[in-house]
Every structure is written in structure tokens, then in C-alpha cells.
C-alpha positions in Angstrom: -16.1 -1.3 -3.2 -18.3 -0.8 -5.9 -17.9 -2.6 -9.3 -17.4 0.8 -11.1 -14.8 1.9 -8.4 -12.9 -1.3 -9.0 -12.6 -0.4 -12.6 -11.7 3.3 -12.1 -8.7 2.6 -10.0 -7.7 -0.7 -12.3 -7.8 2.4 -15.0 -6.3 4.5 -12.9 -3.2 2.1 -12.2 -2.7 0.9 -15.9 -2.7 4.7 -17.2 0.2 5.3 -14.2 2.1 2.5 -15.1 1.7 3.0 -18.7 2.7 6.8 -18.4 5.9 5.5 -16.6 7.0 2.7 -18.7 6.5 4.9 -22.1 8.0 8.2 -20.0 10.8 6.7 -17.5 11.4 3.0 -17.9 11.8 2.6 -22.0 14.3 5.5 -21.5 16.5 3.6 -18.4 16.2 6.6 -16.5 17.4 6.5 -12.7 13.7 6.1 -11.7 12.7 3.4 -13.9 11.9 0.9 -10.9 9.0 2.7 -9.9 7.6 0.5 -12.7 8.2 -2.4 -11.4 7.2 -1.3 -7.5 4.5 0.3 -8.8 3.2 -2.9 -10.2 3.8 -5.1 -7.2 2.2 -2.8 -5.2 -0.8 -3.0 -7.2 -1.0 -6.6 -6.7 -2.6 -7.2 -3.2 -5.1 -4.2 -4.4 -5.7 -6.0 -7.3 -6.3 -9.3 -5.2 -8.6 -7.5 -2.5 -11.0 -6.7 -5.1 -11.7 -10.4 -5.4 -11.7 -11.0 -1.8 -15.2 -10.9 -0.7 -17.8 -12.6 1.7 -19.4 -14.7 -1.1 -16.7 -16.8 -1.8 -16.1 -20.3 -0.6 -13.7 -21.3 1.9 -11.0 -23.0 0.1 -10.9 -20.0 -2.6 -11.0 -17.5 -0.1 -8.6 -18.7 1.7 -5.9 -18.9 -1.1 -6.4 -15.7 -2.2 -6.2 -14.5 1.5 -2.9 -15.9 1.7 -1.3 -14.8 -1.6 -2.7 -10.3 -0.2 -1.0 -11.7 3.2 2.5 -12.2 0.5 1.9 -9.2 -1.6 0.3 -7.1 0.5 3.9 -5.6 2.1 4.5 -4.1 -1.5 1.8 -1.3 -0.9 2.9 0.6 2.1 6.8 -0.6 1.0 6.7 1.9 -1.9 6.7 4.8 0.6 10.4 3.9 1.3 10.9 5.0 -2.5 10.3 8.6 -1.1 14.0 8.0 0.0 15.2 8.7 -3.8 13.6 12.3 -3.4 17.2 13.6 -2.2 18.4 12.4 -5.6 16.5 15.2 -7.2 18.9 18.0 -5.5 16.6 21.1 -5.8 18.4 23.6 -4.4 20.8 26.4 -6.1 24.3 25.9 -5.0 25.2 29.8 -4.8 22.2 30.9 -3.4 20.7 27.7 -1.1 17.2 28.4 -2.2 15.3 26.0 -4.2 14.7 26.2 -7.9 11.7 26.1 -10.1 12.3 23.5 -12.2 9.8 21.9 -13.8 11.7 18.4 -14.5 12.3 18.2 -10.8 8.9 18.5 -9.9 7.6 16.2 -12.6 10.1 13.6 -10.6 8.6 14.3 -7.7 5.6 13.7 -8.8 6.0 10.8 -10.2 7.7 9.3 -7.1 4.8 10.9 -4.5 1.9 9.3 -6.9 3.4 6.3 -6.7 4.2 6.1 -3.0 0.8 7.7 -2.1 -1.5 5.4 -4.4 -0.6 2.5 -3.7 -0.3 3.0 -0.3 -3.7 4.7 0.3 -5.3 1.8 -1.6 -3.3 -0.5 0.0 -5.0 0.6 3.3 -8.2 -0.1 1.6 -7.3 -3.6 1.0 -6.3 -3.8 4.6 -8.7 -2.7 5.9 -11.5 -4.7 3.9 -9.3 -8.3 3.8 -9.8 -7.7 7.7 -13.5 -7.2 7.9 -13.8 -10.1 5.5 -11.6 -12.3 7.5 -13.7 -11.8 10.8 -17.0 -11.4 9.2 -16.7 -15.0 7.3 -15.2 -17.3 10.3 -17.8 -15.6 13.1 -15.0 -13.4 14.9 -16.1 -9.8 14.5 -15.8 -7.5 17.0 -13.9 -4.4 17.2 -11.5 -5.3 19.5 -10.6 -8.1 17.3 -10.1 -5.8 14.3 -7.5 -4.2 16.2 -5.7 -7.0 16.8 -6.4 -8.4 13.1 -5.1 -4.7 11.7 -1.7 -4.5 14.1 -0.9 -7.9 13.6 -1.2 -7.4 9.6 0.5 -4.1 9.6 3.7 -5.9 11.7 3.7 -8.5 9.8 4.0 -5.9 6.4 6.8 -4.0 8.2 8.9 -7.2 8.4 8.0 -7.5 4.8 9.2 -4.1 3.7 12.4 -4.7 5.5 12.8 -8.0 3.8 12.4 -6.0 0.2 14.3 -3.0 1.2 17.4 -4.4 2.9 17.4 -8.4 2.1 16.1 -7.2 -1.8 13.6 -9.9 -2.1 10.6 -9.6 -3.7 7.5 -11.9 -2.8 8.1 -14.3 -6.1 11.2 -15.8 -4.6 9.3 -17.0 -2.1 8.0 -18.9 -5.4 10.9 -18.8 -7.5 13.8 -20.0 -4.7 12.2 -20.3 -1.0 15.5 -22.8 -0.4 17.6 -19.3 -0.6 15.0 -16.9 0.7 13.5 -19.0 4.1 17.5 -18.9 5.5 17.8 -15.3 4.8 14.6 -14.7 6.8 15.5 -17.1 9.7 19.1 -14.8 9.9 18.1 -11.5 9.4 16.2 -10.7 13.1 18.3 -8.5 15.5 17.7 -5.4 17.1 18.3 -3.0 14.9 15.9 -4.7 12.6 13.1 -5.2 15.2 13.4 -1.0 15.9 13.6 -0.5 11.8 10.2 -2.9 11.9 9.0 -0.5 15.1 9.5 2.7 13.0 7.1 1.5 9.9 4.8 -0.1 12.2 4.2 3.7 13.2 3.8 5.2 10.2 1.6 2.6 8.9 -0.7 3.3 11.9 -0.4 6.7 11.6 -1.7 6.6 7.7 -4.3 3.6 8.8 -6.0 5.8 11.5 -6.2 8.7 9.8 -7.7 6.9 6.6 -10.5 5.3 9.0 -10.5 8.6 10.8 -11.6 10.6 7.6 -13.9 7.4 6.2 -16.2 8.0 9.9 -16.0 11.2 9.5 -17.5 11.3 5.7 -19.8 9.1 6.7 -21.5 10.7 9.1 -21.5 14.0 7.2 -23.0 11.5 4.7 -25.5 10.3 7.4 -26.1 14.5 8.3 -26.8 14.7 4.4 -29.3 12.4 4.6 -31.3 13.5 7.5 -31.5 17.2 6.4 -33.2 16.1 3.0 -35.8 14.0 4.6 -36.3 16.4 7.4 -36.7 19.3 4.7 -39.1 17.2 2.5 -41.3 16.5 5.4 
């Protein structure tokens, strides 16, 4: 990613977050944490930017392994989406939806939220893995698959481990004596299938995304052959 893209969606984050806190947050209103889940899913985005093939081992390492922490706030923020059936949009005498703006504005702000930083959190999974293989000698595209799936399980387990066990990554900081026994308990099956289901949509979002990056860039590559062909 290119320096000025980096800054455009720092910008574009600190506007959001900015918009909620002054909007939703200073007012304690019922969707005030999208703050807070907003900003820890910018984190690992925030930390991809720095990740790159340059750095030395030691450094790249660490901040490898603090995206591998944060990283399962991106894609948990889609679970917010949940809190859409709070909004109630639909007349009770008639069963049709109204057109209320105030609804929609909470639906937006939940949808941005949820989108954003999972979309970019994609990115950063997508680049942290082509970093990771391309600076210890192990690229191949087989091995991207495996890097990829075994990141995206490993995020699932962390979005159940926010959702259901409420932690958030800084315990792991804060308190690991209470968190690492709460992990060690929580697997059964029920948990395993919940870890299934996001592991799906994950893949579903990650495919597409590399699906429509290809595809622009070979209408990019198209682009590029029809001017020099019609300047010949």
C-alpha cells in the first residue's frame, strides 16, 4: 500500500471515530461501543501498515505477533451487525418498514463500521501473509493457502473469545493469569461449529476480495496494452 493510501484510510478511520464519539458515545447512546470496536479493529490495520519486507527480523517479528493478537478485532466487528434487530423498522399496524431517517443513520453507522474494518482487515491479511512467506523463503501459493486458513481459524477462535468469553486482546496484557484458564475451558462442540460458521464467512469475504483485486488487475493490465498498442 502506498504511503498516501496509508494516510487516506488513517484519515478515513479518525474522521469515523471522531464522528462517533462526538455523535453516539459523548451522548451514552445504546451504540456507543462501536467506538471502542471500532478502534480495536483498527489496530492490526494500523500495525499492517508497518509490517513490511524491509524490516529486520526481530522487529518484524514483534510486530507480527501483536496483528496475530489484534488482528481477530477486524472481521469480529461484523458480529456487531447482530444489534441491527435493535433498530425495529417496521410499523406495527401495517408490517411494512418505515422511512425513518434516524434508523437508517444507525444503520449506517453500524454497516460502516462492520464493513471497514473488515474489508481492511482483509488487506492486512492478506499482506502480513505475503510478507511472512516472502521474508523466511516459503512462498508458494499453496502455502498462502495454508498461511490464510490457518490465520482466518485462528481469528474465528478469537472472535468467539470477544463475543462470548468478553475479552478483549489487552487482557492478555492486563491479566493472562485469568484469561489463559478461560481459554483452556472454553473448547467444546458447540464452540468448534460457532468457530466453523465464521471461518466461512471470512473465506467467503477473503475470496471475493482477492477475487475482485485479479480481476482489476488485469482489466488494469488490458488498460495498459490498449494504450501502447494504440500509440504504436
Amino acid at each position: 500500500m502506498s504511503t498516501l493510501n496509508k494516510w487516506i484510510v488513517r484519515f478515513a478511520f479518525y474522521i469515523y471515530m471522531l464522528y462517533i464519539y462526538l455523535t453516539v458515545a459523548s451522548h451514552h447512546e445504546v451504540y456507543s461501543f462501536l467506538l471502542l470496536n471500532t478502534f480495536l479493529g483498527y489496530i492490526p490495520i494500523e500495525l499492517a501498515m508497518h509490517i513490511d519486507i524491509q524490516k529486520k527480523k526481530p522487529t518484524l517479528v514483534t510486530l507480527i505477533i501483536l496483528w496475530l493478537l489484534f488482528y481477530p478485532n477486524a472481521p469480529y466487528v461484523i458480529t456487531d451487525l447482530f444489534h441491527l434487530a435493535m433498530l425495529d423498522p417496521y410499523n406495527s399496524s401495517t408490517g411494512l418498514m418505515e422511512f425513518n431517517l434516524h434508523l437508517w443513520l444507525k444503520f449506517t453507522n453500524l454497516v460502516a463500521s462492520a464493513f471497514g474494518c473488515s474489508l481492511m482487515g482483509f488487506w492486512s491479511l492478506e499482506h502480513v501473509a505475503d510478507i511472512i512467506l516472502i521474508k523466511f523463503k516459503l512462498w508458494s501459493k499453496h502455502n498462502k493457502i495454508i498461511l490464510v486458513l490457518t490465520l482466518i481459524i485462528f481469528s474465528s477462535i478469537g472472535i468467539y473469545i470477544g463475543r462470548f468469553l468478553r475479552l478483549h486482546t489487552a487482557y492478555l496484557f492486563i491479566d493472562p493469569k485469568q484469561v489463559i484458564p478461560q481459554i483452556i475451558q472454553m473448547w467444546n462442540p458447540k464452540m468448534l461449529v460457532f468457530i466453523g460458521f465464521m471461518t466461512i464467512i471470512q473465506l467467503i469475504f477473503f475470496f471475493a476480495f482477492a477475487i475482485t483485486r485479479n480481476s482489476l488487475a488485469n482489466n488494469q493490465k488490458l488498460i495498459k496494452e490498449n494504450r501502447s498498442s494504440s500509440q504504436k
